[in-house]
N, C-alpha and C positions, 0 to 999 in steps of 0.2 A: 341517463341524462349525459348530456356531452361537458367535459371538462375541463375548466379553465386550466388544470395543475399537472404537472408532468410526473412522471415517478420520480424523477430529481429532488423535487419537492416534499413527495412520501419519505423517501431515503432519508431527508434531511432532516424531517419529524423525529423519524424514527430515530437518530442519531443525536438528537436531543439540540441541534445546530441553528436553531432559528429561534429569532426573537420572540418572545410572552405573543406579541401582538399577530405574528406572523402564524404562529402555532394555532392560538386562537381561530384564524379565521380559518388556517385548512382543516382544522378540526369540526370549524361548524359546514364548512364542505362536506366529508367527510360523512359525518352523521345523514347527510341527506344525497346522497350518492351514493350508489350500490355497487358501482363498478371500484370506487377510489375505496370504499368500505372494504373490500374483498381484495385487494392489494395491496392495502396497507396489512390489514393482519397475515397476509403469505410475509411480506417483508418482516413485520415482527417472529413471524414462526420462525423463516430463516435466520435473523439477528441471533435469536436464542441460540440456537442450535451453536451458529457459528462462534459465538461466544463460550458455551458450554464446556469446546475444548477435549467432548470424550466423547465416548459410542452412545447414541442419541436414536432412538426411533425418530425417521423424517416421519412430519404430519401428513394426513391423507391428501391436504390441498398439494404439499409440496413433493409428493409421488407422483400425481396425476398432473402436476407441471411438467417435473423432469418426463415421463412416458410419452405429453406430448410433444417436448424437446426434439427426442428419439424419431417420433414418427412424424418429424419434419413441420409440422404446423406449428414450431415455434423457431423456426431457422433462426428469423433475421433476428432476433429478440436474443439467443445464443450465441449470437457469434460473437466474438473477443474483439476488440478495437487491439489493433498491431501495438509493441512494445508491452503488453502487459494487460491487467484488471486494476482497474483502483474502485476502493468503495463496493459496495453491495454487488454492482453486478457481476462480481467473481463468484457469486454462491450459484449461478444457474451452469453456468461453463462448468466449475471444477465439476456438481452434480450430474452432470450431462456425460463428461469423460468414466465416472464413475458409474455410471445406470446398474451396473448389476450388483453392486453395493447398496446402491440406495433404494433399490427394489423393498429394502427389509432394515436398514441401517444407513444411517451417517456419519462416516468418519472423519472428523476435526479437530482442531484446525490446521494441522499436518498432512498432507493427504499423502505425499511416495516424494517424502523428501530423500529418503532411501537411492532412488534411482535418477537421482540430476547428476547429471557430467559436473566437473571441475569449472570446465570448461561453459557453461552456460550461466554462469554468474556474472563473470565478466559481459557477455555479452546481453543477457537480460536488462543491466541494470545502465548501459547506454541507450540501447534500443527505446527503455523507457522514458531516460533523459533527452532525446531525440521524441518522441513525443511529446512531452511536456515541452520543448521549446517551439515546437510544431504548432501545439494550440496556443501561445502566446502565454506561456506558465502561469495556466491558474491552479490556484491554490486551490484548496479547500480552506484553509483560514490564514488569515492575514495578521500575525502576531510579533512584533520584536521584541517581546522581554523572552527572557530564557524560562522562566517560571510558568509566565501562561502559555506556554509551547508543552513543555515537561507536563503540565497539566493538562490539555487538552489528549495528548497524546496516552496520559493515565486513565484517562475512562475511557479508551478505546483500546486500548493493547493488554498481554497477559504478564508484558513486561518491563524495567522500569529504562528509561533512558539511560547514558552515562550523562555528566555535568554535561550542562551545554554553557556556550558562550554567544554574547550577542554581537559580539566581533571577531572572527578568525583573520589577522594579519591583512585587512583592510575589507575582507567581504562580511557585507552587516546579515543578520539573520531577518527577514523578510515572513517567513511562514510555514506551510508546510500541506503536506499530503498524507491520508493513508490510503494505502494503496497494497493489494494483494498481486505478490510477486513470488516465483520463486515457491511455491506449494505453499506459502504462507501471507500472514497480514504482517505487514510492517512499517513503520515510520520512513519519508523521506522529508528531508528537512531542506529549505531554501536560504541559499544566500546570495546577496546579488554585491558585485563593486562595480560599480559605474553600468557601462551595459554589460558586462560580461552576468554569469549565474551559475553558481555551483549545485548541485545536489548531491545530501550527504544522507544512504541509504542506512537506516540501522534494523538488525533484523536480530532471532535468535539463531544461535550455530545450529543447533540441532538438527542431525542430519545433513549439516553442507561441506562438503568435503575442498577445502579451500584451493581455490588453481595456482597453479605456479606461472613463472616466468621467465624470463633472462635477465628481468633485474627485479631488483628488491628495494624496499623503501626501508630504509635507516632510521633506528629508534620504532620501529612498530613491529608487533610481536605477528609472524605470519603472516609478512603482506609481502603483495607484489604487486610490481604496473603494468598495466595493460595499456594498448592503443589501438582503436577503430576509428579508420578517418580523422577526423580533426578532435579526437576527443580521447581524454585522458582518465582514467578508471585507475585507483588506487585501492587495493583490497586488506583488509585488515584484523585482527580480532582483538576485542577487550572486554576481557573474562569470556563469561559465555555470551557472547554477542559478538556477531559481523556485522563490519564498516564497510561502505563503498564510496568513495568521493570520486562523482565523476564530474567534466568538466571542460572546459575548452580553453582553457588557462593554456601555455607551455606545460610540461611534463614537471620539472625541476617546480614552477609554482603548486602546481595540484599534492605535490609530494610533502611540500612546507607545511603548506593548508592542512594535510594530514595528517602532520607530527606536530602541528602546532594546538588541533584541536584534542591528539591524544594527549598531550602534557596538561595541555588545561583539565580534561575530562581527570587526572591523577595528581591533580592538587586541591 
C-alpha cells in the first residue's frame, strides 16, 4: 500500500522523538502496511547494533540490504549527503564501505578511527557546519535549557557531555544535532547571537589524533585554530572528549567562545 510516512518519520519512532499522539498513529500505520512494517524493524535491527558498541552478527535483513547496496540497486538510497551523515542514515554508508566485514560481523561504533588524518577533523567538522547553514540549521531538537539538552543527548550517546551553558558570552544555546562524523556518533550543539550561529562538535578522543597549527588557542588544553574560507574551527580536548567550535564569528571571537565555554564546563 502506498504511504503517507517517510523513513524520517520511522527514524524518528525509533529514536523515541515524537509526540504519544504522533507515535500512536504511525504505529497504527505501521501495523497495517507491510512495506513501513519491514523498515521499520531493519531500522530497529540497525539501532541496536549501532548502539551495542561491540562485535555484533548483522541480521539477515541487514546483510541482504548492505549486498544489495554493493550490487548497485541501492545506489541512490547509499550515497552520503556532502559534509557528513547525521542520524540513522550513516548505518547503510559506513556498512557499505565495510561489505566484507559485514558479510559475517559488525563492527561499532568505531569503525577505522585508527586511520583519519590529523588533518580531516578540521576540515570535516566545517564542511558539516556549511551544510547545516546550507539547509537553513535544522535541528533535530529545539532545546535551551542546558539539562534538557544534556538529557536528550544521554539517551542517545555512550557518553556523558561536559557542563554546558545556556549562554556562551552572548550566543544563547538554541538546540542541537546527532549527527555521525568522523567514524563515530556525536553531539553537535547550537548557538545562535543575533544572526550569526555557532556549532560546538563534542565527540570521544578515541582514536583522533588531534591537528596542529601555527597558532594555538590559550587556556585550552590541545587546541589549535583553523580557517576555511570565512569560517573559523577551534580544536580542543577535555578529558577524554574533543571539542570543535566552528563558526563565522572573527577568529579572536570563536577563540573566547572557546575558553569561555571550557572554564564554565570546569567550574
Amino acid at each position: 500500500m502506498s504511504s503517507p510516512f517517510r523513513t524520517l518519520d520511522l527514524e524518528r519512532l525509533v529514536d523515541g522523538e515524537l509526540d504519544a499522539q504522533e507515535a500512536a498513529e504511525l504505529r497504527a500505520h505501521v501495523a497495517a502496511c507491510e512495506t513501513c512494517t519491514a523498515e521499520l524493524k531493519e531500522l530497529e535491527d540497525l539501532n541496536a547494533v549501532l548502539r551495542a558498541g561491540r562485535r555484533e552478527t548483522a541480521p539477515a535483513r541487514l546483510r541482504e540490504r548492505v549486498d544489495r547496496i554493493l550490487d548497485g540497486d541501492l545506489a541512490d538510497t547509499a550515497r552520503p549527503p556532502a559534509g557528513g551523515l547525521s542520524r540513522r542514515g550513516l548505518g547503510f554508508a559506513a556498512l557499505g564501505a565495510l561489505a566484507a566485514s559485514v558479510a559475517t560481523a559488525v563492527v561499532l561504533p568505531k569503525l577505522m578511527v585508527s586511520q583519519l588524518e590529523p588533518g580531516e577533523i578540521a576540515g570535516t567538522l566545517v564542511r558539516d557546519f556549511e551544510t547545516f547553514l546550507f539547509a537553513e540549521r535544522v535541528l533535530d531538537f529545539v532545546e535551551a535549557d542546558p539539562a534538557g539538552v544534556a538529557a536528550w543527548y544521554r539517551a542517545r550517546l555512550d557518553f556523558d557531555l561536559p557542563r554546558l551553558s545556556a549562554d556562551l558570552s552572548g550566543y544563547r544555546l538554541r538546540g542541537g544535532r546527532l549527527c555521525w562524523l568522523l567514524d563515530r556518533r556525536l553531539a553537535s550543539l547550537s548557538f545562535e547571537g543575533g544572526e550569526d550561529s555557532l556549532a560546538l562538535y563534542i565527540m570521544p578522543s578515541d582514536g583522533l589524533a588531534l591537528p596542529e597549527s601555527g597558532r594555538t588557542a590559550g587556556g585550552l588544553r590541545d587546541a589549535s585554530v583553523h580557517h576555511r574560507d570565512r569560517f573559523t574551527n577551534v580544536i580542543w580536548r577535555e578529558g577524554d572528549l574533543v571539542l570543535g567550535l566552528v563558526g563565522e564569528a572573527p577568529s579572536e571571537r570563536v577563540e573566547e567562545i572557546a575558553r569561555v565555554f571550557s572554564r564554565n564546563a570546569e567550574d
